[in-house]
C-alpha positions in Angstrom: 20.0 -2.5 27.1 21.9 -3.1 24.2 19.8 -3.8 22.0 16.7 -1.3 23.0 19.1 1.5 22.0 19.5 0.1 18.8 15.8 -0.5 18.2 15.5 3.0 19.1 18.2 4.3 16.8 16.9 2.1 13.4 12.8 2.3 14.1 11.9 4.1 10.8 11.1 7.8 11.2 8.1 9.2 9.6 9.3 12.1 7.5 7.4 15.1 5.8 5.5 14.7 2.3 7.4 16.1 -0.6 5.5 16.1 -3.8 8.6 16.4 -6.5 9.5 13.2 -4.7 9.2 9.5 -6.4 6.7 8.1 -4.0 6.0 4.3 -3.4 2.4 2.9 -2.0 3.5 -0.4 -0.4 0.4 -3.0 0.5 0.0 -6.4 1.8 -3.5 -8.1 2.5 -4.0 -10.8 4.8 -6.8 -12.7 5.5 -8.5 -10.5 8.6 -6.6 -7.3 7.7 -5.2 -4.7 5.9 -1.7 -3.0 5.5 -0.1 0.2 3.5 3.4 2.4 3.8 3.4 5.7 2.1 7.2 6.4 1.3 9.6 8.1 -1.0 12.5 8.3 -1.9 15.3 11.2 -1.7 19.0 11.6 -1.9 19.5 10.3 1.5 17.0 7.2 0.8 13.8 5.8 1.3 11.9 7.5 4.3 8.2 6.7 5.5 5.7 9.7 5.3 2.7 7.3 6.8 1.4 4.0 7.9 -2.2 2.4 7.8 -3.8 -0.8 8.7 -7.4 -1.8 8.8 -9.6 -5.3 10.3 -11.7 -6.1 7.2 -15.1 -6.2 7.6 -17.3 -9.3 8.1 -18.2 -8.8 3.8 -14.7 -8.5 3.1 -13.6 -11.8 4.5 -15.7 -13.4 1.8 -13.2 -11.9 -0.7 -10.6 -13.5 -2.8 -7.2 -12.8 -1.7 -7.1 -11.3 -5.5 -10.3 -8.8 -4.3 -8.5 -8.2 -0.8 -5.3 -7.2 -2.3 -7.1 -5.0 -4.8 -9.4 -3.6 -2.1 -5.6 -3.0 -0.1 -4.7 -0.6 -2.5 -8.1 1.0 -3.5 -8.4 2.2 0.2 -4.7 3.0 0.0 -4.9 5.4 -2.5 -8.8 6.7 -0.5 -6.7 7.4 2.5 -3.8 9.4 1.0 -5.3 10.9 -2.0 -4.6 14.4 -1.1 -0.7 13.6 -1.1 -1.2 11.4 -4.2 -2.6 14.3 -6.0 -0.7 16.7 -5.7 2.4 14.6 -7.0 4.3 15.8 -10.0 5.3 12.8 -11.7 3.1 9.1 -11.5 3.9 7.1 -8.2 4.6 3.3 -7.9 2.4 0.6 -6.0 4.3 -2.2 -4.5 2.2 -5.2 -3.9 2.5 -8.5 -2.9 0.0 -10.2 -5.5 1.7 -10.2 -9.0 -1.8 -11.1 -10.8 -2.8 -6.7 -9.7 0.0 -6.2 -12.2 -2.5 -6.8 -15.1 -6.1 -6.0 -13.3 -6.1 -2.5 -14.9 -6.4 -3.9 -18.6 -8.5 -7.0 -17.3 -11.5 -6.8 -20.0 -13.9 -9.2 -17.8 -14.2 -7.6 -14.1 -16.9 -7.8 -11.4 -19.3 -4.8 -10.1 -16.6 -4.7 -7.3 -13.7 -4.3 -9.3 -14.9 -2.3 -11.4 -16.0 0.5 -9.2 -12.5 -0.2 -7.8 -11.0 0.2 -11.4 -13.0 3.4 -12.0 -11.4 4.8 -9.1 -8.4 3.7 -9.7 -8.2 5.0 -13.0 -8.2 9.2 -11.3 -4.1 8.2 -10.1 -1.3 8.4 -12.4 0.9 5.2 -11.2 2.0 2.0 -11.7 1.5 -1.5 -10.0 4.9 -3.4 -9.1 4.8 -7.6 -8.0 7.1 -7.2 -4.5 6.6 -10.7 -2.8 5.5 -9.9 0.9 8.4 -11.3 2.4 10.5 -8.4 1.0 7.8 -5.9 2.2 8.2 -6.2 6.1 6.7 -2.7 7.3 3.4 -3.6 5.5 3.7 -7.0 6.2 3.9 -6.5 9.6 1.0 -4.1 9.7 -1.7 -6.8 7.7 -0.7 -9.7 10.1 -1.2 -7.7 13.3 -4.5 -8.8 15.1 -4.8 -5.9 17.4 -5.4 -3.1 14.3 
């Protein structure tokens, strides 16, 4: 009993969007699925505004993890982009594959990633290498088989 009331009492709350906030983008790709964490950060710390997880389709499961990762965040950013756009200052995307650090000034891309770099290039933000094993909220979300 024990320890249900402390699950209860440290599950992470979902809290209202803010847009003066600094806002994160958390995503993790695995290899049937997709995960992402809106969050941001106050004075009392970091508190989640959403969660969102996705099977990938039969196409998708052809991709690189590089493509998967990339497609992580490209449908990230689709799903919230009314909260995204209205922020005042650029937000930060956490990501498990340090490679999407430099896919923005990549000079040879495929039709895929660039349609996905096109897009990408409407948000004000930056791309952050957080290995996956410090990520668990996302983590948890990509490796889930019943999404």
């Amino acid at each position: 009993m024990r320890k249900l009331s402390v699950s209860f009492t440290t599950t992470p709350m979902i809290s209202h969007f803010h847009s003066s906030l600094p806002t994160i983008v958390e995503t993790i790709a695995s290899n049937y699925s997709l995960g992402a964490v809106l969050s941001q950060v106050s004075d009392t710390g970091k508190h989640v505004i959403a969660f969102n997880s996705r099977k990938l389709i039969p196409a998708e499961l052809n991709y690189e993890i590089h493509d998967k990762e990339l497609l992580d965040i490209v449908w990230a950013l689709k799903h919230w982009r009314a909260f995204l756009w209205s922020l005042l200052s650029p937000f930060e995307v956490l990501t498990s594959h340090s490679s999407l650090q430099y896919c923005m000034s990549s000079k040879v891309l495929t039709c895929c990633q660039a349609r996905w770099a096109e897009f990408l290039s409407e948000f004000h933000f930056s791309i952050t290498y957080h290995p996956g094993r410090l990520a668990p909220l996302p983590d948890a979300l990509s490796h889930w088989d019943n999404v």
